[in-house]
C-alpha positions in Angstrom: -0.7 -17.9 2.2 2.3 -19.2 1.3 5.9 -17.3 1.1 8.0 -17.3 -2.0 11.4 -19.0 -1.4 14.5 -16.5 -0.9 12.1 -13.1 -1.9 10.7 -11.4 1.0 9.5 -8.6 -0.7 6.3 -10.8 -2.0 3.9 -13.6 -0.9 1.3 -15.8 -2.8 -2.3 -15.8 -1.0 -5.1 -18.7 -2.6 -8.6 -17.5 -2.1 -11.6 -19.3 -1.5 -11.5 -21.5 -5.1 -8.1 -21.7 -5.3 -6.8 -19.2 -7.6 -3.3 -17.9 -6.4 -2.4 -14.2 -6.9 1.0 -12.9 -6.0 1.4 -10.1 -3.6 3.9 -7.5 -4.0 5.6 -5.1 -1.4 6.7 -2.0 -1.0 9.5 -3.2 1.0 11.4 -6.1 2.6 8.9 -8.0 5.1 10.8 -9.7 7.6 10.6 -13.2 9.0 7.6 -13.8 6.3 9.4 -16.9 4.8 9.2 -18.3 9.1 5.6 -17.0 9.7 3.0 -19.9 10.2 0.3 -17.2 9.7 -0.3 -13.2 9.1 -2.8 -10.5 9.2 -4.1 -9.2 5.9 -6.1 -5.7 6.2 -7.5 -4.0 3.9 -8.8 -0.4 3.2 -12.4 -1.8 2.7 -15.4 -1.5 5.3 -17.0 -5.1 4.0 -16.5 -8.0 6.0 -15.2 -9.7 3.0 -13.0 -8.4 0.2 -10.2 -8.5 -2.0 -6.6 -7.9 -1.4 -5.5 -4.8 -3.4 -2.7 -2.3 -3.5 -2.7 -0.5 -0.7 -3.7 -2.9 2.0 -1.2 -4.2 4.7 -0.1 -8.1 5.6 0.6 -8.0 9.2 3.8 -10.4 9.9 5.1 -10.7 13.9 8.6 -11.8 14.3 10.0 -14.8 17.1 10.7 -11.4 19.1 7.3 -10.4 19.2 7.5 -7.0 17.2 4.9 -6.7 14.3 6.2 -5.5 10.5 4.0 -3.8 8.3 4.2 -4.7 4.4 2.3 -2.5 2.1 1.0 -4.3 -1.0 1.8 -2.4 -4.3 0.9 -5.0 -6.9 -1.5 -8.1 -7.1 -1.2 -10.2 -9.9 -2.5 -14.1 -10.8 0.0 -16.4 -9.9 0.9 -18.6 -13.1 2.8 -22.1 -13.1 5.0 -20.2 -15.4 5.6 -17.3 -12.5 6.3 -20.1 -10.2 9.1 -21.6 -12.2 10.6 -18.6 -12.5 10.6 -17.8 -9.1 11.7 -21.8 -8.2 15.0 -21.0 -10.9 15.9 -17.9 -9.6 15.9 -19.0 -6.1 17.9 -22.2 -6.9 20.7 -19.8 -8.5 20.9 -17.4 -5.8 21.5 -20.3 -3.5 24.3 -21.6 -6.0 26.0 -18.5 -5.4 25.9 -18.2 -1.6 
C-alpha cells in the first residue's frame, strides 16, 4: 500500500500484477500517511479476495491504539488521478 500525500481519508493498494486501485473512506484514518504497514479485512470467507466497499484497513497508531477505516469506494488508480492528487497536495501546502 501506499498513502496519498496530505488526504487521509484514502490509500492506493497494488495487487499482485500491479494494477493500483484507490481506496476510499468513510472517514479520516489517522496516522495512515506514518504507517509502514496495515491490516486489510474483508467481508469474504476465501483466503484470497478483493478489496471492496465495505471491508476495513486496520491502521495502529505510535500509541498503540488501532483505527478502523471503512472502505466506501474502490476505483483504478490512473496516472491522471495521481497528478491530480500530486497538484492538489502541492497547493494545500502553499497555503499552510
Amino acid at each position: 500500500f501506499s498513502p496519498i500525500r496530505g488526504d487521509l481519508r484514502s490509500m492506493v493498494v497494488i495487487d499482485k500484477f500491479r494494477n493500483r486501485f484507490k481506496l476510499t473512506f468513510n472517514s479520516v484514518c489517522q496516522d495512515i500517511d506514518f504507517n509502514g504497514a496495515v491490516q486489510i479485512r474483508t467481508n469474504s470467507n476465501f483466503g484470497l479476495s478483493c478489496v471492496s466497499r465495505g471491508d476495513m484497513v486496520i491502521s495502529r497508531s505510535f500509541a498503540g491504539w488501532r483505527d478502523r477505516c471503512v472502505v466506501t469506494r474502490v476505483e483504478r488508480y490512473t496516472p491522471a488521478m495521481e497528478r491530480a492528487d500530486r497538484r492538489d497536495n502541492n497547493r494545500d501546502s502553499y497555503r499552510r
